[in-house]
N, C-alpha and C positions, 0 to 999 in steps of 0.2 A: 317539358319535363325537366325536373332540376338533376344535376347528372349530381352524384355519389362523388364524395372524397376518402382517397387512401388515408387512415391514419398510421405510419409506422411506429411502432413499438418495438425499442431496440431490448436486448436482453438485460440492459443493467437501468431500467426505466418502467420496473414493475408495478406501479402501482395507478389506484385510478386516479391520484393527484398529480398527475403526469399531466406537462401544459399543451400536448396536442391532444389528449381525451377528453382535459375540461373543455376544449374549444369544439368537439366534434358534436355532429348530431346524431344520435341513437339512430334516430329512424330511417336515416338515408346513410349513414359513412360507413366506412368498411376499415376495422383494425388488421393490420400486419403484423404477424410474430413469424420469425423465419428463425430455421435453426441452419445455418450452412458453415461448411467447411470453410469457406476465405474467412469466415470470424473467428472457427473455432483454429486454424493454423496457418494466421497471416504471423505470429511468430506458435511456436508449440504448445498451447497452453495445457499445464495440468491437469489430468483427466476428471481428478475430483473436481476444477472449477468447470470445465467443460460439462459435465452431469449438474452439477447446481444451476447452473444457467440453464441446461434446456428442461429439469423437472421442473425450477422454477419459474421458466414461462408456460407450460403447460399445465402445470398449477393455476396458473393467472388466467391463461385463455379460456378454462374450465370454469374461470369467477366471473368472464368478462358474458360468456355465453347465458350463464345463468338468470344475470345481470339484463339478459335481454340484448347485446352488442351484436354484430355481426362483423363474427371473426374469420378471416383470410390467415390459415395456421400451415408454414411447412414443414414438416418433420426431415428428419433429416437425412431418413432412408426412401421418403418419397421418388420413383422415379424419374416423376418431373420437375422435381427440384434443380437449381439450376447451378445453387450452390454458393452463391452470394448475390447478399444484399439487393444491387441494382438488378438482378436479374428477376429474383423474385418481385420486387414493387412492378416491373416493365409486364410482364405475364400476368399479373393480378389487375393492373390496370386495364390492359387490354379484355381482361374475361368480364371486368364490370362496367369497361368503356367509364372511367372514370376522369373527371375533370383536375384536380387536384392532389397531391400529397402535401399532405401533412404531418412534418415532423418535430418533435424536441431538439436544439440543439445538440449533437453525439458531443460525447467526452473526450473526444479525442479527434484531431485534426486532419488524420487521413481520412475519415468516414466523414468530416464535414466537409473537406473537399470533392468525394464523392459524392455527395449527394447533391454540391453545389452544380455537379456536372453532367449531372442524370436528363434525361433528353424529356423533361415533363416540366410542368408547371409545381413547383416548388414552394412551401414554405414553411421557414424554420423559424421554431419559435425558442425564446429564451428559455432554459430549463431553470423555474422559478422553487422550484424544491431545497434548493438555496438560501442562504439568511442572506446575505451580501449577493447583489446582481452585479456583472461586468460592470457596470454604469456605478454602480456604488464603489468598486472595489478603484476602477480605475480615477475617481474620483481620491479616493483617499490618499492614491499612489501619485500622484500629479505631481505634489509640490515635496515629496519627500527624495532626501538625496539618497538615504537608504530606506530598503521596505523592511523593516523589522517586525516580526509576527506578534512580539511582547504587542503595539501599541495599536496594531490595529484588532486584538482582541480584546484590549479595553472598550472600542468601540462597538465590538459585537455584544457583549456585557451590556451598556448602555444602551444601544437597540431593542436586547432581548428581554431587557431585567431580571437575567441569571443571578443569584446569587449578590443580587441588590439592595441596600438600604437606602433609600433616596438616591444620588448620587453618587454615594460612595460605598466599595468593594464590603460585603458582612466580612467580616474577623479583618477590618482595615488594611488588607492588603490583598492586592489584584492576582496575585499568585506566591503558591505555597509550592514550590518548584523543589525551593532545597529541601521538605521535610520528606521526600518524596524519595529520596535515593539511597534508601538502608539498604547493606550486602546482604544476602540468603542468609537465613538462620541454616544452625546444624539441621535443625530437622523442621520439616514441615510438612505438613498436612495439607494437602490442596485440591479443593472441590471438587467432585466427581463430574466430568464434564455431561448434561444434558445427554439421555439418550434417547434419539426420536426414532421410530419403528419406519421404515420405507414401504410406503406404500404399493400398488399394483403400478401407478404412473414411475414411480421413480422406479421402479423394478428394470421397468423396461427400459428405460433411460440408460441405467448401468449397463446393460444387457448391448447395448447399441453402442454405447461408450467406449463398453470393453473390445469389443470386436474393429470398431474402427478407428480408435486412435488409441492402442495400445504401444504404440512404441515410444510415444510422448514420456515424458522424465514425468514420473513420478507415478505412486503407489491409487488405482481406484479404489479398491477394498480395507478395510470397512468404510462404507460410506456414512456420516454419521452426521449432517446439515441441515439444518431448516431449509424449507424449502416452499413455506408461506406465511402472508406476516403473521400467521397464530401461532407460529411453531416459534419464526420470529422474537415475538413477544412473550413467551415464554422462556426463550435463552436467554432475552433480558431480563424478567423476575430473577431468575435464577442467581443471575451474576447479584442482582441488587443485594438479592437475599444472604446472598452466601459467599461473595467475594467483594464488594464494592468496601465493604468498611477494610480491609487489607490491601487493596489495590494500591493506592498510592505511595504507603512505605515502599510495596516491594517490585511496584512496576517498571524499575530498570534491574530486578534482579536476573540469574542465569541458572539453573542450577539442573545438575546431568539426569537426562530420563525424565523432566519433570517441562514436557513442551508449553504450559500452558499455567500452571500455578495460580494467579488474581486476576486475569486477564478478562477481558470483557466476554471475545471473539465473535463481537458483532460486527465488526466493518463492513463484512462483505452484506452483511445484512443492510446495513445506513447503504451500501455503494448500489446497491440492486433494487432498491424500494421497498424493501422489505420492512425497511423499520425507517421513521420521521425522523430527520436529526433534530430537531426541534423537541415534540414530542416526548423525545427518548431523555433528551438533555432535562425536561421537566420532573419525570421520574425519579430520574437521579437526585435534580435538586432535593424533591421529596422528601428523599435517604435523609436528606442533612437536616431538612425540618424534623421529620420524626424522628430524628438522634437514632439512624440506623447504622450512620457511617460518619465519620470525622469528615471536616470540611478540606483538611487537606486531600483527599482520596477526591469528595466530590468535586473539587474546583479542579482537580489534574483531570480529572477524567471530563468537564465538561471545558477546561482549555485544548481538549487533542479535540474537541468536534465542533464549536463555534470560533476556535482560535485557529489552531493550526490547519484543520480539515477544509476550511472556508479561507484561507489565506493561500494555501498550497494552490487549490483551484484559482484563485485570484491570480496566481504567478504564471501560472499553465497558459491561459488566456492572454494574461497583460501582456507576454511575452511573445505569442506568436509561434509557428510551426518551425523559427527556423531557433528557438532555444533545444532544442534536439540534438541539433548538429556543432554545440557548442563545447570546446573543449580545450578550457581554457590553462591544462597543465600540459597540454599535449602527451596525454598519455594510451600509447600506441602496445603496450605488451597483449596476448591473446591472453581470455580467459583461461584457468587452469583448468584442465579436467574434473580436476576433484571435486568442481563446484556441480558438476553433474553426476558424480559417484560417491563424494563423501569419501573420498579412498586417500585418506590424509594422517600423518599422526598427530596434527594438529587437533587436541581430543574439541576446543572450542568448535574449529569451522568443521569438523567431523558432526557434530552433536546438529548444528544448525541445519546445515545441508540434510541431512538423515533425516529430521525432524520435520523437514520442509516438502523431503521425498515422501514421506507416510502421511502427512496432514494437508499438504497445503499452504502452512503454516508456518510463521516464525514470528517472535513478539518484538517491537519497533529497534529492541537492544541489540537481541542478536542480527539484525539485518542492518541496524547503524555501525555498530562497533565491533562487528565478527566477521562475518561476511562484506559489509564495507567498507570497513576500514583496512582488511587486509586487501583489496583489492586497489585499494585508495594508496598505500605503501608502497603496495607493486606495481603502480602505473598500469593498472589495467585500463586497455580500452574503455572510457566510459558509455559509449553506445551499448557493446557487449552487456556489460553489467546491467545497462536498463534493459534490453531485450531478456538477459538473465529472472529478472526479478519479475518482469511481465508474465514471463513463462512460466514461471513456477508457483505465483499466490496467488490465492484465493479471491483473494480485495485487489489482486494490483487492475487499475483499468488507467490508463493513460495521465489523465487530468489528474489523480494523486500518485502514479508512480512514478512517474518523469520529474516532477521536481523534487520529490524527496530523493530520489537517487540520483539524479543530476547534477540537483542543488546542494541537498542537505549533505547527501553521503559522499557524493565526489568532487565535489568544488567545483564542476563543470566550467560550471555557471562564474565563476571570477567573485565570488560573494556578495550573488542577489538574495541567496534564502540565508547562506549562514556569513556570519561574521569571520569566521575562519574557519578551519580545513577540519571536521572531527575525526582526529586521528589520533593513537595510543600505544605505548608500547602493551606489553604483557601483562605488565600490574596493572590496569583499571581492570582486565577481563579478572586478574585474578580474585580483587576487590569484590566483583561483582555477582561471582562465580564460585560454584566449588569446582569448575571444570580442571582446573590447572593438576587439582592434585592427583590426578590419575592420569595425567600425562606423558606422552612418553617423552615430553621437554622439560624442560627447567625452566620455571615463567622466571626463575632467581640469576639463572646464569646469562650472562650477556653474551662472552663470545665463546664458549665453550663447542662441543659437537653436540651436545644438548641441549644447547642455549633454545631459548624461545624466537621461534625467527620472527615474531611481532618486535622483539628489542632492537636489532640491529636494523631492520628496515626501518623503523620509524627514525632511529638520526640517519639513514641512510635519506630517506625522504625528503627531512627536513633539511640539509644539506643541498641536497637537490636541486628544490628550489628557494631555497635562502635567498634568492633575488628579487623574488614575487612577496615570497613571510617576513622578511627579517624587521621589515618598518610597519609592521601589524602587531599594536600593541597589546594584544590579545594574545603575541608569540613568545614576545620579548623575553619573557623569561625560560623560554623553550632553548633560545638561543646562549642565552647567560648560560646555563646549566651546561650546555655545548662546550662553550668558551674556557669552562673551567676544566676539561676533564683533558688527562695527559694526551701528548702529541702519536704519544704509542696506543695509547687506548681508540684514539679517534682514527687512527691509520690501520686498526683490527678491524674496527666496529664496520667502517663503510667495506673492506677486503670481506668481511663476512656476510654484510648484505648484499652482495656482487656474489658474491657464491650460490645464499640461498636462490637469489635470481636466475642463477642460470641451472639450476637444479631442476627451475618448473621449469624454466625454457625447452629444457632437454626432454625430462619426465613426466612434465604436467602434475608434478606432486609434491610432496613434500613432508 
């Protein structure tokens, strides 16, 4: 008799293009969906992504049934549930005396060391859902002294014939970066975000959610997520229809009460299987064939999912589990409280945090230069801030949020992702934002008692480590501007960012 193999199917690998389901047999294998606690608070995650992931696979196991598969599903109020991952495959195996498990490579390197250490017959396969395989990526990476994401998304481009005319880029240029960064107009109108009805399954989801991880940071109610790829595919018409041709002016804009403005909000969708990055990136093209959206909007929006989305994961991997524990400013201060209360008069990391407590949610600006960047000034712990960002959004899963936070937002990394440190006094947010002018700072005054404390810490910062930036010609002119400013000005400025510093040390606020 041929024994049954386990296939497991992790929560962010929903779909039936998943490379351990095309390799299973219907007739003989057994699929795994488990909802347990070590995944849903090996760090705290937000309740609303906690409920999308278990309606969402129970969604799927209810397609996979239908479909004729034979599903092995624990809930998570089960009381033979064991509670994590290895426990349940160990228990399932034994109930079907099964020969094999069969997995996707996981996104993240704790759960592939677990599984590398599970007391069974094992095999993990590469998650080809991917435009660039490890073998492609680390192929590209070999013979470059730096990995710069500009040039290997030329190459994705070229693979995929996004946005192609033979050879070369339509509108003869690979990226339309700069048309991309208009400040918020005075007033704007911004699409009624998709409102999907919860069904009887996701009822109960919330219901279970609420009850047992309610202490978790951050708001469950209203719940408001796709949570199959039809609902999926629908958030994306939507955005095509009604925000894609505005996206890219104002996709680093910020502005107060308005969480959401041109923004896709499909990530969690592409991170979960819900939607094809492929696929999705075609539709978009679409937009710019049928002159539904300017090509700057389409080429931004399809450089963040075959450029950066497929580069990020190239770095996660190329790198290995011990880029985590890298921390290359040595920056040792605690997270501030207010990253968990929003209890700031800072109205910017007030508005994000807040924004991120009710939704899940925050768009790549306010998480690079609001929340990152102030933690980036203050020498925050860079682990903290990555276990921070895991914890709290909707799309963070490992493989894309450890290097953009590591990398991109805290330099961790010694400049593998970015070229230098993205950091900013008070006028980019103001530029960018109308947040400034309802605050209770002066984004104008520098060292005043109302000064913006994003001014003084950033030459507090950059002073800092002027040993590591000063010969980064990407700074040089960070430093000139230094250079010139009086002996008394420069001996306020760092006296005041020594002050704000020890204000959260004390209060955790500010």
């Amino acid at each position: 008799m041929v024994k049954s193999n386990l296939i497991l199917v992790l929560g962010d690998q929903l779909t039936l293009d998943i490379a351990a389901i095309k390799k299973a047999d219907k007739s003989k294998d057994y699929i795994i969906l488990a909802e347990v606690d070590a995944e849903a608070e090996y760090v705290k995650h937000h309740p609303k992504k906690i409920a999308f992931i278990f309606s969402a696979m129970r969604h799927f196991a209810t397609r996979l049934r239908k479909l004729g598969w034979k599903v092995l599903y624990s809930e998570i109020n089960d009381p033979e549930n064991s509670q994590n991952i290895i426990g349940e495959v160990l228990r399932y195996a034994e109930k079907v005396d099964a020969n094999e498990l069969v997995v996707t490579k996981p996104g993240e390197w704790r759960l592939i060391k677990v599984l590398e250490d599970i007391p069974l017959k094992v095999a993990i396969l590469e998650d080809d859902r991917f435009i660039a395989s490890h073998a492609e990526f680390e192929n590209w990476a070999s013979d470059k002294k730096t990995l710069r994401m500009e040039f290997f998304y030329r190459e994705m481009r070229r693979k995929t014939n996004l946005l192609m005319d033979g050879d070369k880029p339509i509108g003869g240029k690979w990226n339309f970066d700069k048309e991309n960064r208009k400040s918020p107009p005075k007033k704007i109108i911004s699409p009624k975000v998709i409102n999907f009805k919860n069904d009887e399954t996701t009822e109960n989801v919330l219901y279970l959610v609420n009850e047992r991880y309610n202490s978790h940071f951050g708001e469950l109610y209203p719940f408001n997520y796709a949570v199959t790829p039809e609902e999926a595919n629908l958030a994306l018409e939507k955005f095509i229809n009604e925000s894609l041709s505005l996206f890219g002016d104002y996709q680093d804009a910020m502005m107060l009460d308005e969480p959401f403005l041109y923004h896709a909000l499909i990530s969690l969708y592409l991170n979960t299987g819900l939607l094809d990055p492929l696929e999705t990136c075609r539709k978009v093209e679409k937009a710019f064939i049928n002159g539904v959206a300017p090509l700057n909007a389409v080429e931004g929006f399809i450089r963040q999912i075959i450029g950066w989305r497929e580069y990020i994961r190239g770095i996660y991997f190329l790198k290995g589990p011990d880029y985590l524990d890298q921390n290359y400013l040595d920056a040792k201060r605690k997270l501030p409280s207010f990253y968990w209360s929003g209890d700031t008069k800072m109205r910017c990391v007030s508005q994000a945090v807040l924004q991120t407590k009710i939704h899940s949610y925050a768009h790549h600006i306010q998480r690079l230069m609001v929340t990152g960047n102030f933690a980036l000034l203050a020498d925050i712990d860079p682990k903290e801030v990555h276990y921070w960002y895991l914890s709290v959004y909707i799309d963070a899963f490992e493989w894309v949020e450890a290097p953009n936070t590591l990398g991109m937002s805290q330099f961790s990394d010694g400049g593998v992702v970015a070229s230098k440190p993205y950091i900013s006094s008070g006028a980019y947010i103001n530029r960018m934002s109308n947040y400034c002018k309802k605050c209770h700072y002066d984004v104008k005054d520098k060292l005043g008692e109302k000064a913006c404390p994003f001014n003084a810490l950033y030459w507090s910062f950059l002073i800092r480590h002027k040993g590591k930036f000063s010969s980064n010609p990407r700074m040089a002119q960070m430093y000139r501007n230094w250079d010139r400013q009086d002996e008394n000005v420069k001996t306020a400025t760092l006296s005041k960012a020594q002050t704000i510093l020890s204000q959260i040390s004390k209060s955790g606020t500010i």
